[in-house]
C-alpha positions as CSV (number, residue, x, y, z in Angstrom):
1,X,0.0,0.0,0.0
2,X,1.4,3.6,-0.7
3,X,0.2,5.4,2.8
4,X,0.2,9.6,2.5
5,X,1.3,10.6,5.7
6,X,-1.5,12.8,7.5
7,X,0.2,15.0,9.8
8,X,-1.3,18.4,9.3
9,X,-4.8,19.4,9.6
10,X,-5.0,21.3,6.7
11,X,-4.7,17.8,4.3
12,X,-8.0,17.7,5.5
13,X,-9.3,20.1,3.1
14,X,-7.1,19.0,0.3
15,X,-9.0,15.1,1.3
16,X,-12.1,16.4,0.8
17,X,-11.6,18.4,-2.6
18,X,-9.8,15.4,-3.7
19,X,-12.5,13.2,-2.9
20,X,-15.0,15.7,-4.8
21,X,-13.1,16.5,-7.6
22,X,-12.4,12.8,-8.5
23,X,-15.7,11.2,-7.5
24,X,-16.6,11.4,-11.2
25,X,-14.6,9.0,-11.7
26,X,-14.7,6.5,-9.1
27,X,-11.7,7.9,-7.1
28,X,-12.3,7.7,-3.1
29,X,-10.0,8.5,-0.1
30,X,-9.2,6.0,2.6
31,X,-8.5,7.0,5.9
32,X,-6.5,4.8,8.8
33,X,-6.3,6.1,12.0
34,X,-3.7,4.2,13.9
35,X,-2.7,3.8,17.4
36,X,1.3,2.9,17.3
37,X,1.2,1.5,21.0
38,X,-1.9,-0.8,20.4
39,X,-1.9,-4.5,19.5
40,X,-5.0,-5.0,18.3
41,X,-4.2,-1.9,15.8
42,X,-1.3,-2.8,14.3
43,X,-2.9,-6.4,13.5
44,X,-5.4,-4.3,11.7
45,X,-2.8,-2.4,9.9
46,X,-1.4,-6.1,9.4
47,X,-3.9,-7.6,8.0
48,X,-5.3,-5.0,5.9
49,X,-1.7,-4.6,4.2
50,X,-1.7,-8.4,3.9
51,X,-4.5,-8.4,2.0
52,X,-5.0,-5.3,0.5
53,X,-5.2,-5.2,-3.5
54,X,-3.6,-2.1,-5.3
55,X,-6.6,0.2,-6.8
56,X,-5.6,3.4,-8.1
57,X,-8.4,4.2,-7.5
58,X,-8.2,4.8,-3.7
59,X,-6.1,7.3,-2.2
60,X,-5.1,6.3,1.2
61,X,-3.5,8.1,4.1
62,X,-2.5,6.8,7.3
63,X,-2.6,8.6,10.5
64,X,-0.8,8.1,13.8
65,X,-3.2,8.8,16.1
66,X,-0.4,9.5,18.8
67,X,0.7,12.2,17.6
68,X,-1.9,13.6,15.8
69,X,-5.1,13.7,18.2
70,X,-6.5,16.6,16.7
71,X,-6.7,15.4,13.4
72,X,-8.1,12.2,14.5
73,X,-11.0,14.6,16.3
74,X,-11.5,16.8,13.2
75,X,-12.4,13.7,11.2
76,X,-14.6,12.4,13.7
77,X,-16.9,15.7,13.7
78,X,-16.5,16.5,10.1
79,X,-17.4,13.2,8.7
80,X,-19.6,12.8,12.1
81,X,-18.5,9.1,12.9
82,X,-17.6,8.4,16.3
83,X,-13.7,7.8,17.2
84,X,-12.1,4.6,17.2
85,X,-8.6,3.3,17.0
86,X,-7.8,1.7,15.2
87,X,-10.4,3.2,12.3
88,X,-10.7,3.3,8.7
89,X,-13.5,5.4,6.9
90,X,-13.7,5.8,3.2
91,X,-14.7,9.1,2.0
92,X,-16.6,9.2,-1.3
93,X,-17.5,12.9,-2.9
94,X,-17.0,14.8,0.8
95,X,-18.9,12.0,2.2
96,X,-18.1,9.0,4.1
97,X,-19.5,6.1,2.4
98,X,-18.0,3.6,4.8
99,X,-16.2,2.9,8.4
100,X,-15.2,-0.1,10.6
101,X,-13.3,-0.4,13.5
102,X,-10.7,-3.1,15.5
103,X,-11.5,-6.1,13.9
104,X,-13.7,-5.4,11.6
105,X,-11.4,-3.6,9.6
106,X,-11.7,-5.8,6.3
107,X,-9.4,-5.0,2.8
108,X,-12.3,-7.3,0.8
109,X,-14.8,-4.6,2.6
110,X,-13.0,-1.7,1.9
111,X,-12.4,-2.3,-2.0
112,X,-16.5,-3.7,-2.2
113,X,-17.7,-0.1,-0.4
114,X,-15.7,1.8,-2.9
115,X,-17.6,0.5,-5.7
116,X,-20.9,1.8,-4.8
């Protein structure tokens, strides 16, 4: 997977024109929010990496929530899903379309959600 660092607030709004710009034509944003001292997070991480199937046409970013708490709150009340860690949520023209959390976290779910 080729993760895009989110470290600064601001990539938010670049995420969300990105995800409006491209929705035309199928393009979708993936967010991971992950916890870098949490087990059951990193087999998440893991196991979505494992599996995961290059699409060009998902952008993904990865976020360490550690370091970055802020961010991870500004995603919870823009896209108005509750926090989790570790959390993935697929936003699809300024919308999320999709989220799971711990072990739900699916790659197979992921690239079926960004279909629709």
């Amino acid at each position: 997977m080729l993760w895009h660092k989110l470290t600064d607030i601001s990539q938010l709004n670049d995420i969300q024109l990105l995800s409006k710009e491209q929705s035309a034509i199928g393009v979708t944003v993936l967010l991971f929010k992950h916890s870098t001292r949490c087990s059951i997070s990193s087999m998440a991480l893991n196991r979505l990496e494992s599996k995961w199937v290059d699409n060009e046409k998902i952008q993904t970013y990865y976020l360490d929530l550690l370091n970055h708490r802020d961010i991870s709150n500004e995603i919870a009340s823009l896209y108005q899903v509750e926090h989790a860690s570790p959390q993935v949520l697929l936003i699809k023209d300024g919308v999320c379309i999709y989220h799971a959390s711990h072990t739900a976290i699916s790659a197979a779910d992921i690239l079926e959600a960004s279909k629709a």
